[in-house]
C-alpha positions as CSV (number, residue, x, y, z in Angstrom):
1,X,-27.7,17.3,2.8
2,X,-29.0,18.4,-0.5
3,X,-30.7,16.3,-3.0
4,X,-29.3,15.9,-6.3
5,X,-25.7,16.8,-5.7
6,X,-23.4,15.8,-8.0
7,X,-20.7,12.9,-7.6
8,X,-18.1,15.2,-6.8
9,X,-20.0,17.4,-4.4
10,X,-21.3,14.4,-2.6
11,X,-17.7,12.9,-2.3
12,X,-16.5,16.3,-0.6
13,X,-19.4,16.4,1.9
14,X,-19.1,12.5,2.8
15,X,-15.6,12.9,2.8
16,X,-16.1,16.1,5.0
17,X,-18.8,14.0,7.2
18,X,-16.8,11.1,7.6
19,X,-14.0,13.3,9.4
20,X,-16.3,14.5,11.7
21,X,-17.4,11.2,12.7
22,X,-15.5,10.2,16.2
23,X,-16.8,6.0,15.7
24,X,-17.9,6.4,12.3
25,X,-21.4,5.7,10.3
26,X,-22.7,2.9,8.5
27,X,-23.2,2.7,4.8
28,X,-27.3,2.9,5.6
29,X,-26.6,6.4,7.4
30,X,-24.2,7.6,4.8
31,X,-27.0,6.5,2.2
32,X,-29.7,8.5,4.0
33,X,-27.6,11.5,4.4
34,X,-26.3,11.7,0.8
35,X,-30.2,10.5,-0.3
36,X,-28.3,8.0,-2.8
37,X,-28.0,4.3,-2.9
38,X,-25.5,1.9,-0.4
39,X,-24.5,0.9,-3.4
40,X,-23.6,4.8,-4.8
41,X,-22.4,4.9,-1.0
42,X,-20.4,1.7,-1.2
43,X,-18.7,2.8,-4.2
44,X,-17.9,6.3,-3.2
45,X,-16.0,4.4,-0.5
46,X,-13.9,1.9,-2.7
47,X,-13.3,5.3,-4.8
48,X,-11.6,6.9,-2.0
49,X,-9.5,3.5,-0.8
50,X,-8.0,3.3,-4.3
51,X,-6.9,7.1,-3.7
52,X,-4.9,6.3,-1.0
53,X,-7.5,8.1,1.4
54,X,-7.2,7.5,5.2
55,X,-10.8,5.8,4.9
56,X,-11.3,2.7,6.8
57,X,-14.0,0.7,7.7
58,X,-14.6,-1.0,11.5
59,X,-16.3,-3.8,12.6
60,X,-17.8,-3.2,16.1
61,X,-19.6,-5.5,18.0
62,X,-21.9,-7.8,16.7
63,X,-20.5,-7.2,13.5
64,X,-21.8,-3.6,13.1
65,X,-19.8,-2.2,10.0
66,X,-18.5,1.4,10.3
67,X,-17.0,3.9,8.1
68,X,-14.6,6.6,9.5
69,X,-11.5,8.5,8.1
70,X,-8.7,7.1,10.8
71,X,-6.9,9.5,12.9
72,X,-7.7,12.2,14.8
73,X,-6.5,14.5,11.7
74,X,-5.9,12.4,9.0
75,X,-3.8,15.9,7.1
76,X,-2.2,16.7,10.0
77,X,-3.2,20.6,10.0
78,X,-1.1,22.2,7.4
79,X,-3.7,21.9,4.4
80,X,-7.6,22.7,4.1
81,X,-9.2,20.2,3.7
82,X,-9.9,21.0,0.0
83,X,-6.0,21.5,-0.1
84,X,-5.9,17.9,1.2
85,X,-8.1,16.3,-0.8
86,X,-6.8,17.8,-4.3
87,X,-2.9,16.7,-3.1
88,X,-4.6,12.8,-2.6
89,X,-6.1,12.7,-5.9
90,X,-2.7,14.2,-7.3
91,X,-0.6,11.7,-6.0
92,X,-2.9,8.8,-6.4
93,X,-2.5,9.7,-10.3
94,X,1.0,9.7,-10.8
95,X,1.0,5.7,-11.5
96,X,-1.5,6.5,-14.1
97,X,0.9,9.0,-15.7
98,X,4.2,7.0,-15.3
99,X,3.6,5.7,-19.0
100,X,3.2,8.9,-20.4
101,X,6.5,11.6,-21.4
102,X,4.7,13.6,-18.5
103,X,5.6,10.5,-16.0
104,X,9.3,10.3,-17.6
105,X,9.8,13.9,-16.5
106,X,12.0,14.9,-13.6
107,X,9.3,17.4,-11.9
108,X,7.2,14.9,-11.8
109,X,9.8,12.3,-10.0
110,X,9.8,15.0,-7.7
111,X,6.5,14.5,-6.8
112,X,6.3,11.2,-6.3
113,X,7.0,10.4,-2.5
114,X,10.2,8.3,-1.5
């Protein structure tokens, strides 16, 4: 990977490495890979939980910590994953908007999932 990408960059390509991943990588690997911090890596990762991202983190044996998007294809083949990703970030902020007269709106009740 390039250095210096910027956060949103980086957050594609590990997104896009972490689907790649059949048992996953550890935060020191993702670190290396990105050429950031664990702790840039770390919060990449609770960035994409609170999204509602298919991320998930596995604890193999002798406590070996993995991170891995889970299922074989998380998006289930109808979107790019750039299609994907835009839709998660969408829906994760409709509760941010429900306060506004954009989140009273019907089209945006529509959005929501049931």
């Amino acid at each position: 990977m390039p250095q210096n990408l910027g956060t949103i960059d980086r957050q594609l390509g590990l997104l896009r490495f972490l689907s790649t991943a059949r048992v996953g990588h550890s935060v020191e690997e993702l670190a290396g890979e990105f050429a950031v911090s664990g702790k840039t890596i770390r919060r990449d990762l609770n960035r994409f939980l609170a999204a509602g991202l298919p991320v998930r983190e596995v604890v193999q044996a002798h406590g070996r910590r993995r991170w891995r998007l889970e299922g074989s294809d998380p998006i289930g083949g109808q979107l790019r994953f750039d299609e994907a990703l835009a839709l998660a970030i969408a829906v994760g902020s409709i509760g941010s908007l429900s306060q506004t007269e954009l989140g009273q709106s019907a089209l945006l009740a529509k959005l929501q999932p049931s």
